[in-house]
C-alpha positions as CSV (number, residue, x, y, z in Angstrom):
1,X,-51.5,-15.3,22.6
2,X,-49.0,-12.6,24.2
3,X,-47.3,-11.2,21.2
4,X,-45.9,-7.6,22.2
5,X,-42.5,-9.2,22.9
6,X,-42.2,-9.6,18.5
7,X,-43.2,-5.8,18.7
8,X,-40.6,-4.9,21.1
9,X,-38.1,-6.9,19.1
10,X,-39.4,-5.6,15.9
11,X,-39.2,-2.0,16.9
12,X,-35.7,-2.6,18.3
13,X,-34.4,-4.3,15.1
14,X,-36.1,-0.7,12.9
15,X,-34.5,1.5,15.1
16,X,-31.5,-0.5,14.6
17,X,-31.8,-0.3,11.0
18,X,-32.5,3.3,10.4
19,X,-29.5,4.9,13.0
20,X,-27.3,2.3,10.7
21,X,-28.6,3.6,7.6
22,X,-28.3,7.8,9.2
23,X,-24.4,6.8,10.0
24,X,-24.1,5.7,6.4
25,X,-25.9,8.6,5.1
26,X,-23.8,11.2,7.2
27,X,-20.4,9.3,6.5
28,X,-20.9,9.3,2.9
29,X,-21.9,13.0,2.7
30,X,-18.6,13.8,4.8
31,X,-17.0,12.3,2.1
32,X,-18.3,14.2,-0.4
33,X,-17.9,17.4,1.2
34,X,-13.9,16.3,1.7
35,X,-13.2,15.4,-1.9
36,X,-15.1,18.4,-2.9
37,X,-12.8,21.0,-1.1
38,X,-9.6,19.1,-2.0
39,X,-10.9,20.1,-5.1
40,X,-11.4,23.5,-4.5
41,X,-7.9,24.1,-3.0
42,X,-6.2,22.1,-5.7
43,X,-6.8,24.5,-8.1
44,X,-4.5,27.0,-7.8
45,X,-6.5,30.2,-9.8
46,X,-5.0,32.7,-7.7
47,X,-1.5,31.5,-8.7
48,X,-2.5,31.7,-12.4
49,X,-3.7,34.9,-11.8
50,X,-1.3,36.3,-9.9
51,X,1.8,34.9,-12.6
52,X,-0.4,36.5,-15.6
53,X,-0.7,39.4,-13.9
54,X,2.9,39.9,-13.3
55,X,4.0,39.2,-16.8
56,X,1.7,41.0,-18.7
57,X,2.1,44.1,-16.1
58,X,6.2,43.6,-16.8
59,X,6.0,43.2,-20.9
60,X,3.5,46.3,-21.0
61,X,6.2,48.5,-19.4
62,X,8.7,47.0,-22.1
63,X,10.7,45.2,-19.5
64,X,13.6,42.9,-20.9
65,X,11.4,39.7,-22.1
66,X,14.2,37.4,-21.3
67,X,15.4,38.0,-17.5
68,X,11.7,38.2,-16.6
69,X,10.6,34.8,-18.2
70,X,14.0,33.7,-16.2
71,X,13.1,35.4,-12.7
72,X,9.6,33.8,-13.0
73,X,10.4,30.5,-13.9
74,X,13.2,30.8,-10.9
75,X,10.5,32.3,-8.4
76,X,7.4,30.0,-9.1
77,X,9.8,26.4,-8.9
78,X,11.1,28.0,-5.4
79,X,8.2,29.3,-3.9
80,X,5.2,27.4,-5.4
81,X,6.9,24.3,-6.6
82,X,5.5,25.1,-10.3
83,X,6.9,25.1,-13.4
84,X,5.6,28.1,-15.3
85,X,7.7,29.2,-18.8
86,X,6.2,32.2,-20.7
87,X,7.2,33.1,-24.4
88,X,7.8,36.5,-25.5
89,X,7.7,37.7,-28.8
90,X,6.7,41.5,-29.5
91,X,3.1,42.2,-28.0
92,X,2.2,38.1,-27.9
93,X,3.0,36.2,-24.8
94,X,2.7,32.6,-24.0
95,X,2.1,31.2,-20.6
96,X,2.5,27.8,-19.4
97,X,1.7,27.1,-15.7
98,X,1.9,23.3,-14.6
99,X,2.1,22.4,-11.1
100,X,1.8,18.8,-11.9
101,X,-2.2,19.1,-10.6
102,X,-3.4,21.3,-13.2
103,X,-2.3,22.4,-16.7
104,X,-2.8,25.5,-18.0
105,X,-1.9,27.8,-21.0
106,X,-2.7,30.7,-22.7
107,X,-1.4,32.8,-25.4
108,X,-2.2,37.0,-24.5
109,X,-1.8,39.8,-27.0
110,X,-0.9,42.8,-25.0
């Protein structure tokens, strides 16, 4: 019997397979990769960073406690689209930051 035919169409169907299961394999790590930077940029640390910063840098100077908790509320729901409220009272501040992604809050005594 001639049988190299079934190899021919056995080797075909194997290659078949395997590119099929390499696009799967480099579709689901592009995937991956995606979600994991959206993840990445979602978090806005720089933002946190840069609002603590500010108020901690204003209160230490003995700015007024009131118009700056104002100005950066204003600022932060123009610019950034974030609603950040920070409580004053003597050297203890409270800082909410929620952008509607992430949630953060800390209490600082400067």
């Amino acid at each position: 019997m001639n049988d190299s035919a079934q190899w021919i169409v056995l080797l075909g169907f194997l290659v078949s397979l395997s590119l099929f299961f390499l696009a799967l394999l480099i579709n689901q790590s592009t995937l991956v990769g995606q979600t994991t930077a959206e993840g990445v940029l979602e978090f806005p640390k720089n933002d946190i960073r840069d609002t603590r910063d500010a108020i901690i840098s204003i209160v230490s100077e003995g700015g007024d406690p009131d118009s700056l908790c104002d100005d950066i509320r204003k600022i932060s729901l123009e610019r950034k689209n974030t609603i950040v409220n920070c409580t004053i009272s003597g050297k203890t501040v409270v800082i909410h930051y929620n952008n509607g992604v992430t949630l953060y809050e800390e209490t600082v005594h400067v």
